[in-house]
PDB file of N, CA, C and O in Angstrom:
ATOM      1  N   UNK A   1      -5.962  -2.936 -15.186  1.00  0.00           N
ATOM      2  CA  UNK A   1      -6.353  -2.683 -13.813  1.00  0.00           C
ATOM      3  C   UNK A   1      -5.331  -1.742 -13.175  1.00  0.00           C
ATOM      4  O   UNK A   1      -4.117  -1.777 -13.376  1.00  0.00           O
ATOM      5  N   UNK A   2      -5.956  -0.940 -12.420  1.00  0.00           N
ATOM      6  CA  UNK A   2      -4.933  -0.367 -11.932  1.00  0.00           C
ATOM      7  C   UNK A   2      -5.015  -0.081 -10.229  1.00  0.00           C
ATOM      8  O   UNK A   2      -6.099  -0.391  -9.734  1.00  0.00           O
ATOM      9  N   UNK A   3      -4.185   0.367  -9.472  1.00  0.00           N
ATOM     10  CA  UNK A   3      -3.997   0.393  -8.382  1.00  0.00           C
ATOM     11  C   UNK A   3      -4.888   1.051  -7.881  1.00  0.00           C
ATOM     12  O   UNK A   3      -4.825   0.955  -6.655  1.00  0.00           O
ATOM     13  N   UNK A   4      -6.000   1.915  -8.339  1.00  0.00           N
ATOM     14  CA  UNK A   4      -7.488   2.498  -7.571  1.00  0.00           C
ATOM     15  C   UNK A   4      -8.352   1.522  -7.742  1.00  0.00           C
ATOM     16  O   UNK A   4      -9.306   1.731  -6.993  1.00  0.00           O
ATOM     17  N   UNK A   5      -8.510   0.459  -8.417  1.00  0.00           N
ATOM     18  CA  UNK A   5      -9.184  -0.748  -8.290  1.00  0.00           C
ATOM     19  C   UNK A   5      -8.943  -1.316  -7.494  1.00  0.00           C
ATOM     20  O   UNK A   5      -9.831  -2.167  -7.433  1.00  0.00           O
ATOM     21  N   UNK A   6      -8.114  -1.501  -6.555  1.00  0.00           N
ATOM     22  CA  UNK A   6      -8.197  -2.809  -5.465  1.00  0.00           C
ATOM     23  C   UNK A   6      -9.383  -1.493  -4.397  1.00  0.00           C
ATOM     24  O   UNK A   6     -10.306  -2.036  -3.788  1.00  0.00           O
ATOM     25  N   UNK A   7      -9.268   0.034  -4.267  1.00  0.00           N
ATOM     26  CA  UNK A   7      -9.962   0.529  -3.189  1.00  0.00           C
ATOM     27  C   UNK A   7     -11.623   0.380  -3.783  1.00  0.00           C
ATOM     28  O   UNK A   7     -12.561  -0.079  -3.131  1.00  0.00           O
ATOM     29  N   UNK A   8     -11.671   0.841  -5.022  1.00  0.00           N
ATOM     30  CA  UNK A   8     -12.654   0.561  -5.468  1.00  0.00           C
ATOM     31  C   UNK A   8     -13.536  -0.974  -5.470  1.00  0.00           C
ATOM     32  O   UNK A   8     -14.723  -1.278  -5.359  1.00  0.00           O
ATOM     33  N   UNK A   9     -12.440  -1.616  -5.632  1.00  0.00           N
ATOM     34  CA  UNK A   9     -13.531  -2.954  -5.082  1.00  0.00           C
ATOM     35  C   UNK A   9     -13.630  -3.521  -4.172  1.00  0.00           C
ATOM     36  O   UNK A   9     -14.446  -4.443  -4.186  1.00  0.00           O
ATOM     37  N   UNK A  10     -12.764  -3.226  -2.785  1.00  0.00           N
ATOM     38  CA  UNK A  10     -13.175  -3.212  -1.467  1.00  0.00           C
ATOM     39  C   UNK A  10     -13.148  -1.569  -0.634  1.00  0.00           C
ATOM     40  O   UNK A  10     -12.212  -1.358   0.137  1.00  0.00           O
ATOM     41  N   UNK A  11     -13.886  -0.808  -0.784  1.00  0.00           N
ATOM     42  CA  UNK A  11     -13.810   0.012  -0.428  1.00  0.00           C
ATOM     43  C   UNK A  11     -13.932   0.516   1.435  1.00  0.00           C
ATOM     44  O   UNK A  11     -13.907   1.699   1.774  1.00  0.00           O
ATOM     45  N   UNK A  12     -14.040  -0.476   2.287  1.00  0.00           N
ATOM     46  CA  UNK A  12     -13.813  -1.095   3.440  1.00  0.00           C
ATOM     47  C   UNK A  12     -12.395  -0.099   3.880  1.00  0.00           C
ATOM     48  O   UNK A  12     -12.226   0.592   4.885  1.00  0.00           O
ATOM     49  N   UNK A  13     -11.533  -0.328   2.759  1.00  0.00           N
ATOM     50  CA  UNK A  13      -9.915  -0.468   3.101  1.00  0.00           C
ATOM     51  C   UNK A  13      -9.518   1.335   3.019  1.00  0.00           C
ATOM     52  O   UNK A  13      -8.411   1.770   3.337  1.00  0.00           O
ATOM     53  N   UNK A  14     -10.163   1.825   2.744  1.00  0.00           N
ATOM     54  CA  UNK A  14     -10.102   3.631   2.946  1.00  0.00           C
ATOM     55  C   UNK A  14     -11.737   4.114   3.086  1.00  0.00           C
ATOM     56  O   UNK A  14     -12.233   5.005   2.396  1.00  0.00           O
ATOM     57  N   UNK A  15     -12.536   3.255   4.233  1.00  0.00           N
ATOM     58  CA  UNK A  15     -13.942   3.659   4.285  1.00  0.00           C
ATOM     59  C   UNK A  15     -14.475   5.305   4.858  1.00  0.00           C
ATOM     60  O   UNK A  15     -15.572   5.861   4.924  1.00  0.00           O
ATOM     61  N   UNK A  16     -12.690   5.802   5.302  1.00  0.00           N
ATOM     62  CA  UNK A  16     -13.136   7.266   5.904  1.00  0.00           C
ATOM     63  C   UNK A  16     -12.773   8.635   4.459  1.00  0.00           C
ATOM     64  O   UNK A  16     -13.060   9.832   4.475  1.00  0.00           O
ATOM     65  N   UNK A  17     -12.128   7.892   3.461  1.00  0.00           N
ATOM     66  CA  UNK A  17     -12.150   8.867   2.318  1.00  0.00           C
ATOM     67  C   UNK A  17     -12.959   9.351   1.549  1.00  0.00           C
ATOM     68  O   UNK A  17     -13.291   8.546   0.679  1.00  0.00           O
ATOM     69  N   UNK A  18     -13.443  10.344   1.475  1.00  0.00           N
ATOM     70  CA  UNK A  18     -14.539  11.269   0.879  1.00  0.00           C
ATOM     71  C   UNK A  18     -14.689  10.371  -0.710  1.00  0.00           C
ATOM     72  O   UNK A  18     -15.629   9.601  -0.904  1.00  0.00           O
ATOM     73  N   UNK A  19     -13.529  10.646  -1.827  1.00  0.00           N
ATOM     74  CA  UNK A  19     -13.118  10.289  -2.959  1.00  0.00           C
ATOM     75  C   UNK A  19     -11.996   9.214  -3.272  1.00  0.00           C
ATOM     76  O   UNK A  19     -10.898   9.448  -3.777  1.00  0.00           O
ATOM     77  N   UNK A  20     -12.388   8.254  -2.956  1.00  0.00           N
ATOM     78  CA  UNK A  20     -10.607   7.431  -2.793  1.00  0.00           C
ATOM     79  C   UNK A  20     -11.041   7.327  -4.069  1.00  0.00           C
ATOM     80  O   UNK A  20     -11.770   6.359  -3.852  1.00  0.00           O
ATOM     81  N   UNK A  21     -11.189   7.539  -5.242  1.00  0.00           N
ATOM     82  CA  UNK A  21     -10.504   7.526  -6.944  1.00  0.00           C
ATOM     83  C   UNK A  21      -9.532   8.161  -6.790  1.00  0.00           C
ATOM     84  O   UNK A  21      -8.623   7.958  -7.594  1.00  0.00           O
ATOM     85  N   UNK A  22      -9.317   9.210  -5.675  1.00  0.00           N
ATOM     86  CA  UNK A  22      -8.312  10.190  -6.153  1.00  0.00           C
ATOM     87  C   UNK A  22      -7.252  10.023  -5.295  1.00  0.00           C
ATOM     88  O   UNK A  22      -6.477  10.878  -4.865  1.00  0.00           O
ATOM     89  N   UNK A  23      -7.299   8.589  -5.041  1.00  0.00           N
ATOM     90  CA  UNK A  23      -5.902   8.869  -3.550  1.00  0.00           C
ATOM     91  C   UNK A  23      -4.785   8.444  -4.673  1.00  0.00           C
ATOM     92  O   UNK A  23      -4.923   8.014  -5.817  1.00  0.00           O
ATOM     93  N   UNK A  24      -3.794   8.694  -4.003  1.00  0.00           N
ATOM     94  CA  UNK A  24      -2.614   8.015  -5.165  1.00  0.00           C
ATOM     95  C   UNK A  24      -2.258   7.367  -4.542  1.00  0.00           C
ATOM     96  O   UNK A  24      -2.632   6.911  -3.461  1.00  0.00           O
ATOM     97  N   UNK A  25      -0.767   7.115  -5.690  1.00  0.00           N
ATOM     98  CA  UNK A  25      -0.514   5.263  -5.159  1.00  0.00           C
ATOM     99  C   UNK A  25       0.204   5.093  -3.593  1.00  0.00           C
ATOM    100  O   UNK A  25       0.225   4.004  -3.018  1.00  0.00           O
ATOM    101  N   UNK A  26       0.687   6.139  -3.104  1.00  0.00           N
ATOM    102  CA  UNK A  26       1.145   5.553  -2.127  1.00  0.00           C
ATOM    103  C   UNK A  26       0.241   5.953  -1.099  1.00  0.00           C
ATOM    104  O   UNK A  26       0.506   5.360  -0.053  1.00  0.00           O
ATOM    105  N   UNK A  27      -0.571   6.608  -1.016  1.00  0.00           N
ATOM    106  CA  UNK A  27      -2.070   6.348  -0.525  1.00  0.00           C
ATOM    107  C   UNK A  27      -2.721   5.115  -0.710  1.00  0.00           C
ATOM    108  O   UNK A  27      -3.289   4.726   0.310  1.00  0.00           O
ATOM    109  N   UNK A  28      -2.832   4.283  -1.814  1.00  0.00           N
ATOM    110  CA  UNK A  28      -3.190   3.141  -1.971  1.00  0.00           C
ATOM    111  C   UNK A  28      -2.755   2.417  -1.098  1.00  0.00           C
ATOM    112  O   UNK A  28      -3.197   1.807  -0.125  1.00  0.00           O
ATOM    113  N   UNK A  29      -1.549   2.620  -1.730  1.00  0.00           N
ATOM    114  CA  UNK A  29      -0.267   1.566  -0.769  1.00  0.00           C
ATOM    115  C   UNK A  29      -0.511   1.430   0.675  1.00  0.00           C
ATOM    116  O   UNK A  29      -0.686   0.350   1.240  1.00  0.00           O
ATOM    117  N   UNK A  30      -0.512   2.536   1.218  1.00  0.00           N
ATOM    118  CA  UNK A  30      -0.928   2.703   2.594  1.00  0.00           C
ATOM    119  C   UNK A  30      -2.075   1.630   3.007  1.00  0.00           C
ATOM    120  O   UNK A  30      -2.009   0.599   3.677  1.00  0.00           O
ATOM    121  N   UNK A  31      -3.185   2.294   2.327  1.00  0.00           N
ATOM    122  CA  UNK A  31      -4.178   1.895   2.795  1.00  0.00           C
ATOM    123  C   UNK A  31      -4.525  -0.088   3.053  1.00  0.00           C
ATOM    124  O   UNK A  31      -5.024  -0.823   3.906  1.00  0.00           O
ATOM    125  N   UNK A  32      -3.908  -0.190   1.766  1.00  0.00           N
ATOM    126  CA  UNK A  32      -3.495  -1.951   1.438  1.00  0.00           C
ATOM    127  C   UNK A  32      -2.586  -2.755   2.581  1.00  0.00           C
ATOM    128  O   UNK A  32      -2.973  -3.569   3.419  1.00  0.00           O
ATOM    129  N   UNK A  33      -1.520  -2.351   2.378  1.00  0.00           N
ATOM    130  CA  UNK A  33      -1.096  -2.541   4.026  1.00  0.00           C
ATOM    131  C   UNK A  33      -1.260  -2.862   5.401  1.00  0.00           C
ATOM    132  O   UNK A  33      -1.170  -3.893   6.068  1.00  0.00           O
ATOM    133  N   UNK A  34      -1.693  -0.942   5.758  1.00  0.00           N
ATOM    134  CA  UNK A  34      -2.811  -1.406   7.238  1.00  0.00           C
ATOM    135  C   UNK A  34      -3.913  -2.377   7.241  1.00  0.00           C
ATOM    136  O   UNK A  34      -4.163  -3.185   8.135  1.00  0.00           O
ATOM    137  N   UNK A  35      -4.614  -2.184   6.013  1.00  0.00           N
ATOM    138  CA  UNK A  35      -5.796  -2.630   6.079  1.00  0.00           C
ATOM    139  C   UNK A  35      -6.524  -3.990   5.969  1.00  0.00           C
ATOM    140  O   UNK A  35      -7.354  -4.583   6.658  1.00  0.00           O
ATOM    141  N   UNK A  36      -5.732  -4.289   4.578  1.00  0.00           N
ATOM    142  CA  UNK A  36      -5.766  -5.313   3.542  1.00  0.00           C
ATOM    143  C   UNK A  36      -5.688  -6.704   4.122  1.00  0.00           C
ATOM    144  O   UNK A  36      -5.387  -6.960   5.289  1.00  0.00           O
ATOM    145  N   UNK A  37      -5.970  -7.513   3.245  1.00  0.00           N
ATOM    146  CA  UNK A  37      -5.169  -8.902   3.423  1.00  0.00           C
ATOM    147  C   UNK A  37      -4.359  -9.207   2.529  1.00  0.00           C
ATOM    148  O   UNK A  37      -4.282  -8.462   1.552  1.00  0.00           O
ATOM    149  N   UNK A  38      -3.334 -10.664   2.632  1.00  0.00           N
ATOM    150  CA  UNK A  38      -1.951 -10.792   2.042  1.00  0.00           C
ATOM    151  C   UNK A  38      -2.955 -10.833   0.325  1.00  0.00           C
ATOM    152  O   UNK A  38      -2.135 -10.754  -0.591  1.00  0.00           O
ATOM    153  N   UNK A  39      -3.877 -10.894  -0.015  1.00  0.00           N
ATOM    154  CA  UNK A  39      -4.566 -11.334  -1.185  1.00  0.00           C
ATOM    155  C   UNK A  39      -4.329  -9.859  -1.790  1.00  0.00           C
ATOM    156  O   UNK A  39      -3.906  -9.782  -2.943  1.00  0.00           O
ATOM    157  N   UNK A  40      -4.547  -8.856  -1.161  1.00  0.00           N
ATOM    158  CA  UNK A  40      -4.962  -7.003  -1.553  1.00  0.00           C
ATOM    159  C   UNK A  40      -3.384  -7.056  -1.798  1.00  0.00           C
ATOM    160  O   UNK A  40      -3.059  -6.743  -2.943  1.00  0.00           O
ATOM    161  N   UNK A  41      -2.336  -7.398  -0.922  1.00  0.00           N
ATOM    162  CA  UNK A  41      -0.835  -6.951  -1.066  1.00  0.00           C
ATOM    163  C   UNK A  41      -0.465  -7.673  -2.240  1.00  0.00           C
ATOM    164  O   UNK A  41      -0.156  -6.945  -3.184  1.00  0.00           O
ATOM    165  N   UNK A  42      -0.420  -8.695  -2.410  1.00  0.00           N
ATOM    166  CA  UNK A  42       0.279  -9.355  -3.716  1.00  0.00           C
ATOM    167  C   UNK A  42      -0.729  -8.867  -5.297  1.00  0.00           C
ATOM    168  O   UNK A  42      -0.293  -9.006  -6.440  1.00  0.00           O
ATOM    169  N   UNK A  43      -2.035  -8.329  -4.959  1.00  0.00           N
ATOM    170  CA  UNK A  43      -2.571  -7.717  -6.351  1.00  0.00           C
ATOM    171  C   UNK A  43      -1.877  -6.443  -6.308  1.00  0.00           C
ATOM    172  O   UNK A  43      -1.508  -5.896  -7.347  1.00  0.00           O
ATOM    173  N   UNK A  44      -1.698  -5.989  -5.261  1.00  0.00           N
ATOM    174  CA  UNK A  44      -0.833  -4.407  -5.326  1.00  0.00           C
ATOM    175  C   UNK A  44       0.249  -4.872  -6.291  1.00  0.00           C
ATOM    176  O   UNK A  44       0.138  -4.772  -7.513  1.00  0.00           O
ATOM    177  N   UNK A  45       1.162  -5.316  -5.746  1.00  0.00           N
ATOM    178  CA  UNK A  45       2.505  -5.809  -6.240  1.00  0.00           C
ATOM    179  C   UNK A  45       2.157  -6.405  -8.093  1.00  0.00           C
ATOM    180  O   UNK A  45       2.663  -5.988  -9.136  1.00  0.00           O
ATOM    181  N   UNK A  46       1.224  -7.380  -7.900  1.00  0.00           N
ATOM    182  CA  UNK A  46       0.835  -8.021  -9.521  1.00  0.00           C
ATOM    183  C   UNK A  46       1.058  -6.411 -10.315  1.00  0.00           C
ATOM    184  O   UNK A  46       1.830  -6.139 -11.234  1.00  0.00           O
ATOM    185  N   UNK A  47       0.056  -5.475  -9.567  1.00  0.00           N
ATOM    186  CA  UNK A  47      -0.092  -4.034 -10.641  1.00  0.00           C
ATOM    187  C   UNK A  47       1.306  -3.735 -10.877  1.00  0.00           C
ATOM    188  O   UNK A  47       1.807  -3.736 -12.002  1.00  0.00           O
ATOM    189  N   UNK A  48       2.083  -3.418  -9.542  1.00  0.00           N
ATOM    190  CA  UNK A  48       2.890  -2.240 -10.152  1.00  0.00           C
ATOM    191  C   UNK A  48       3.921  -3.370  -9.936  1.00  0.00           C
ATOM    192  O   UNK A  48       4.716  -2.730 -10.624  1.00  0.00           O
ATOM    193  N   UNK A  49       4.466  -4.220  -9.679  1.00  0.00           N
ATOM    194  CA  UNK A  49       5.746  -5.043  -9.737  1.00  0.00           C
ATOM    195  C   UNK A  49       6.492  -4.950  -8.110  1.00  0.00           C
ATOM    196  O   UNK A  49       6.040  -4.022  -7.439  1.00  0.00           O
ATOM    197  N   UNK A  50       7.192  -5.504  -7.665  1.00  0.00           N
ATOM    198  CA  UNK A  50       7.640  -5.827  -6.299  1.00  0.00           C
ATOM    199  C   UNK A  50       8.965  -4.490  -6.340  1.00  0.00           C
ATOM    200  O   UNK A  50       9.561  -4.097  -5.337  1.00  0.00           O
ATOM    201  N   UNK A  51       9.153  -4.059  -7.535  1.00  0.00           N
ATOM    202  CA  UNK A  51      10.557  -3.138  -6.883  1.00  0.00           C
ATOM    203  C   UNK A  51       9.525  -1.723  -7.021  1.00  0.00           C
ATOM    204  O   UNK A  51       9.626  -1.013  -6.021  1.00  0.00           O
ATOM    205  N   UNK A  52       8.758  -1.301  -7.853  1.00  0.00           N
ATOM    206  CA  UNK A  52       7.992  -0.521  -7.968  1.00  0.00           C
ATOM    207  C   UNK A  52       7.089  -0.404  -6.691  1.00  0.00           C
ATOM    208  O   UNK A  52       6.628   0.707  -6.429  1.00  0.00           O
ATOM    209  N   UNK A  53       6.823  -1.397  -5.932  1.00  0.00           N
ATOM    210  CA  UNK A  53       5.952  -1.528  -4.687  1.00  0.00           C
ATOM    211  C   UNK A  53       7.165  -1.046  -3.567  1.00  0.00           C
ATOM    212  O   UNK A  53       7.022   0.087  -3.108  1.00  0.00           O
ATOM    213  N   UNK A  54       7.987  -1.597  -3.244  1.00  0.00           N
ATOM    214  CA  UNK A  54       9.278  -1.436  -2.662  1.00  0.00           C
ATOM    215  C   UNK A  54       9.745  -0.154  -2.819  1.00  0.00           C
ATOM    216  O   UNK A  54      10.245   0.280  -1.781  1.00  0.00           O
ATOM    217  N   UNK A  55       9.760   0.597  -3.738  1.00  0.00           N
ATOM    218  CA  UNK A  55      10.495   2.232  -3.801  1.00  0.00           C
ATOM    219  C   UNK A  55       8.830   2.602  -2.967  1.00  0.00           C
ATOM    220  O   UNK A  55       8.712   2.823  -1.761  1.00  0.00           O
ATOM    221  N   UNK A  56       7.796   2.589  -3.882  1.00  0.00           N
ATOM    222  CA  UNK A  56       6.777   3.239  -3.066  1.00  0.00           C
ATOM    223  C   UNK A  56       6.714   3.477  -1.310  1.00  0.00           C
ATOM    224  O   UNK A  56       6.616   4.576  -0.763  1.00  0.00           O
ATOM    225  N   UNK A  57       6.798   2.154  -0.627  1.00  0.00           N
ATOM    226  CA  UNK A  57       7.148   1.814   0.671  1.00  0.00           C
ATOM    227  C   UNK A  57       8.341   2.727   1.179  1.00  0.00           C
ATOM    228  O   UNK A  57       8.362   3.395   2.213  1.00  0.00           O
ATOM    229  N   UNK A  58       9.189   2.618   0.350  1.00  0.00           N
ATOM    230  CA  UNK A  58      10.460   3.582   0.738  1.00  0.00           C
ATOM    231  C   UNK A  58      10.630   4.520   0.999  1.00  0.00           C
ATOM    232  O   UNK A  58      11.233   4.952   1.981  1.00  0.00           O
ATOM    233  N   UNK A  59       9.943   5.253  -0.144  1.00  0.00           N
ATOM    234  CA  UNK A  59       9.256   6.507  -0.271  1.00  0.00           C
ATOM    235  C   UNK A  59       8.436   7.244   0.784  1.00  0.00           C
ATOM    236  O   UNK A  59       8.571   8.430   1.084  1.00  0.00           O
ATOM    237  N   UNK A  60       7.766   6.577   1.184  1.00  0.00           N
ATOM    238  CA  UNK A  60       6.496   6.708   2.093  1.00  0.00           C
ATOM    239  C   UNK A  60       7.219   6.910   3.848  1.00  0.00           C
ATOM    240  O   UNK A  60       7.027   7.749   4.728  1.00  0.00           O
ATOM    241  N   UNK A  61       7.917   5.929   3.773  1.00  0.00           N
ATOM    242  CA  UNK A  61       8.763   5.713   4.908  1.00  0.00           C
ATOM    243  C   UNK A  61       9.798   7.078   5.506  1.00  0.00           C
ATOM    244  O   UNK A  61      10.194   7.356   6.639  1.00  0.00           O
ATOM    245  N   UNK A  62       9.981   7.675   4.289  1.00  0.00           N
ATOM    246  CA  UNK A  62      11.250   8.569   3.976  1.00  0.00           C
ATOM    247  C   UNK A  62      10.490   9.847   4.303  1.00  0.00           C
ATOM    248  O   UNK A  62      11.209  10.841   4.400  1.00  0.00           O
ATOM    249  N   UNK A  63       9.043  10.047   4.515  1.00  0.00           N
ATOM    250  CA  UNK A  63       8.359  10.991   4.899  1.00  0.00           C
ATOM    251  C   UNK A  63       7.936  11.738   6.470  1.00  0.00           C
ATOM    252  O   UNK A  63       6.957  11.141   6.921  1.00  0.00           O
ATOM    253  N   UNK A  64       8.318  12.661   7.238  1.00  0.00           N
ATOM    254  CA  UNK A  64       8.193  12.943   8.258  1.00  0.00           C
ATOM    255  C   UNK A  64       7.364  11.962   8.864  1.00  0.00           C
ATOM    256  O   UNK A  64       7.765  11.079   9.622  1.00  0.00           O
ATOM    257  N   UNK A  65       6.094  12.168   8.470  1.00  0.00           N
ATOM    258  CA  UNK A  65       5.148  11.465   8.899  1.00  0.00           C
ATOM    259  C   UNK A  65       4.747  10.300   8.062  1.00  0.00           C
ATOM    260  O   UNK A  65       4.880  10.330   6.839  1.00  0.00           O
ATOM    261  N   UNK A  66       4.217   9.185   8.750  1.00  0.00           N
ATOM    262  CA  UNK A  66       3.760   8.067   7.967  1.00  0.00           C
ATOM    263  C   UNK A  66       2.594   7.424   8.620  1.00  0.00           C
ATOM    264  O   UNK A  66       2.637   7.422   9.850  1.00  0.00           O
ATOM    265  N   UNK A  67       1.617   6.908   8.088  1.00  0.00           N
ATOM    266  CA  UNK A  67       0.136   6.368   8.568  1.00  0.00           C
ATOM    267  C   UNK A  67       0.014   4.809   8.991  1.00  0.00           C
ATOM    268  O   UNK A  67      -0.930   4.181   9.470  1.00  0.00           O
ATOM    269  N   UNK A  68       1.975   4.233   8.456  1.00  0.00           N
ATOM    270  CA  UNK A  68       1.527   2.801   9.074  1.00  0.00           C
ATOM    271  C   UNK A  68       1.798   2.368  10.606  1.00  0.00           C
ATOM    272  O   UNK A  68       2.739   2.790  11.278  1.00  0.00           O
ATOM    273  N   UNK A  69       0.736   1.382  11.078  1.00  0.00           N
ATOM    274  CA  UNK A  69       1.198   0.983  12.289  1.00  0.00           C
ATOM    275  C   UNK A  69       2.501   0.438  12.171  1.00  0.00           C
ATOM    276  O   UNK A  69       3.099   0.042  11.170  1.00  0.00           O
ATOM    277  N   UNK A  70       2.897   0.492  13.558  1.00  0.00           N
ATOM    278  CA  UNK A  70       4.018  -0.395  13.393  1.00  0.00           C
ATOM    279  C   UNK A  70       4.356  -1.838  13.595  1.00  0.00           C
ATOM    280  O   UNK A  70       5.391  -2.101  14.208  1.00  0.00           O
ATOM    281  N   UNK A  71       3.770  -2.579  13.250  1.00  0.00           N
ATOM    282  CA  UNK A  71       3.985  -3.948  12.962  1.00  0.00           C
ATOM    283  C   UNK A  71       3.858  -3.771  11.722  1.00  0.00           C
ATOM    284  O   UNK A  71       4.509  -4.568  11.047  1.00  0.00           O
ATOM    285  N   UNK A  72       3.029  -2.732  10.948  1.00  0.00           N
ATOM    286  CA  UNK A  72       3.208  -3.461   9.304  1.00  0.00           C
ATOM    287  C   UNK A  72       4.500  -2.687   8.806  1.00  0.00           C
ATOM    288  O   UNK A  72       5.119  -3.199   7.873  1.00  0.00           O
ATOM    289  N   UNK A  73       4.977  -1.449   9.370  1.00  0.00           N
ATOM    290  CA  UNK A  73       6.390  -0.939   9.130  1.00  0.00           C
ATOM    291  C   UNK A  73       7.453  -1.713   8.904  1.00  0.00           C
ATOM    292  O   UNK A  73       8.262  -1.803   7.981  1.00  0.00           O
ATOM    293  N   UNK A  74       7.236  -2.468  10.325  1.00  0.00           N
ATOM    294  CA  UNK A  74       8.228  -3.604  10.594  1.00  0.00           C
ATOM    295  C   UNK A  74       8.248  -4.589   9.654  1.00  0.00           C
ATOM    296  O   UNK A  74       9.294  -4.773   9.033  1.00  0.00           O
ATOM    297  N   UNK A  75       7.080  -5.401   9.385  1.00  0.00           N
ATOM    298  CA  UNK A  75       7.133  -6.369   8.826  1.00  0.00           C
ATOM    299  C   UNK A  75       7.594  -5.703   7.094  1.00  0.00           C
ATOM    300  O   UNK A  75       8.611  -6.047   6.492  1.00  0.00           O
ATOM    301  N   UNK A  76       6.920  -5.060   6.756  1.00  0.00           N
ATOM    302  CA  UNK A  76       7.360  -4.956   5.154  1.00  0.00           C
ATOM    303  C   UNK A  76       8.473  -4.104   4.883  1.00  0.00           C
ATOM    304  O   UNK A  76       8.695  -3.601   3.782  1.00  0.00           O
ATOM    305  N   UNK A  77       9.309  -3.921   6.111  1.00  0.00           N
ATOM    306  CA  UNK A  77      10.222  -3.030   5.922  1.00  0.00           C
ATOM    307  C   UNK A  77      11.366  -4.284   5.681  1.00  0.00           C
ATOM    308  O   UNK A  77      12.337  -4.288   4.923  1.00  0.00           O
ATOM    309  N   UNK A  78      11.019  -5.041   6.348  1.00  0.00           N
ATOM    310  CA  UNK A  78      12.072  -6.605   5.908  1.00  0.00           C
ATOM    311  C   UNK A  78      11.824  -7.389   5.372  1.00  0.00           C
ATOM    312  O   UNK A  78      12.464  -8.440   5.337  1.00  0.00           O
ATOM    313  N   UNK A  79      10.417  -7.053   4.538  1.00  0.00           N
ATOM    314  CA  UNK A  79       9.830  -8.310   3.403  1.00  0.00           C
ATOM    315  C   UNK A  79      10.757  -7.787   2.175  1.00  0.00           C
ATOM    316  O   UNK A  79      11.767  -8.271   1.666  1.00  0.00           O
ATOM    317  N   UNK A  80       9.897  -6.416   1.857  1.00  0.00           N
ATOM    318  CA  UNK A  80      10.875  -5.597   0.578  1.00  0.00           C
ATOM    319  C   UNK A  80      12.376  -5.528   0.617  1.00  0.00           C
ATOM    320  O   UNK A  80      13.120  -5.176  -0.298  1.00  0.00           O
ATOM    321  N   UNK A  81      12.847  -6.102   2.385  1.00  0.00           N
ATOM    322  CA  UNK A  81      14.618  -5.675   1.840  1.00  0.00           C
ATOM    323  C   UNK A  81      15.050  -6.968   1.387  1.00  0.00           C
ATOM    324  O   UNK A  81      16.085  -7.261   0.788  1.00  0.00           O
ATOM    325  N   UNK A  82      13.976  -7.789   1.811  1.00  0.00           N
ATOM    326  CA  UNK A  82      14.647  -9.176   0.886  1.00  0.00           C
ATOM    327  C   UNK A  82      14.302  -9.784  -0.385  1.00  0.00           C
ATOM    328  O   UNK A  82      14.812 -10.733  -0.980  1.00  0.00           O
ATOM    329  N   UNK A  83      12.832  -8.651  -0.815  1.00  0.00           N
ATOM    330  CA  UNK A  83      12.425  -8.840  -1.834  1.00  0.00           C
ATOM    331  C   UNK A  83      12.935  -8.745  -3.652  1.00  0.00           C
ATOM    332  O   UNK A  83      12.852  -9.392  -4.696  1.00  0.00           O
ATOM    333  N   UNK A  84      13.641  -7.101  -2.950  1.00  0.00           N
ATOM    334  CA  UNK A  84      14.236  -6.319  -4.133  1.00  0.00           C
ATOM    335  C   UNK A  84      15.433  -6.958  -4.562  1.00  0.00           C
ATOM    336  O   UNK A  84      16.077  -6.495  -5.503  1.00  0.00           O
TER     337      UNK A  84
END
């Protein structure tokens, strides 16, 4: 399984993307996040592993711009620092 399967089987969670096969992972990521429930976040994590999820987040964060609200900024910005 991989991380375009969680959009693919609720596709709800990026319903304004033309092609979400083709988003990548921290597009995924994104989308799981805002969107998701804690059920979508911990299959994220099952795929790619909690430090692999954690750099992604980091990553994402580290970008001019970023698509999450901010309560989920907040919140997983201090889940992952206690996660890793």
């Amino acid at each position: 399984m991989s991380v375009n399967d969680i959009i693919k089987n609720k596709p709800y969670l990026a319903w304004y993307v033309k092609d979400p096969a083709r988003l990548s992972e921290e597009s995924v990521l994104e989308h799981v996040l805002n969107y998701g429930n804690w059920d979508d976040v911990q299959q994220f994590i099952k795929i790619k592993s909690k430090g692999k999820t954690s750099e992604l987040f980091k990553k994402t964060l580290s970008n001019k711009r970023t698509n999450y609200t901010p309560a989920v900024q907040s919140y997983f910005s201090r889940y992952f620092s206690h996660q890793t």
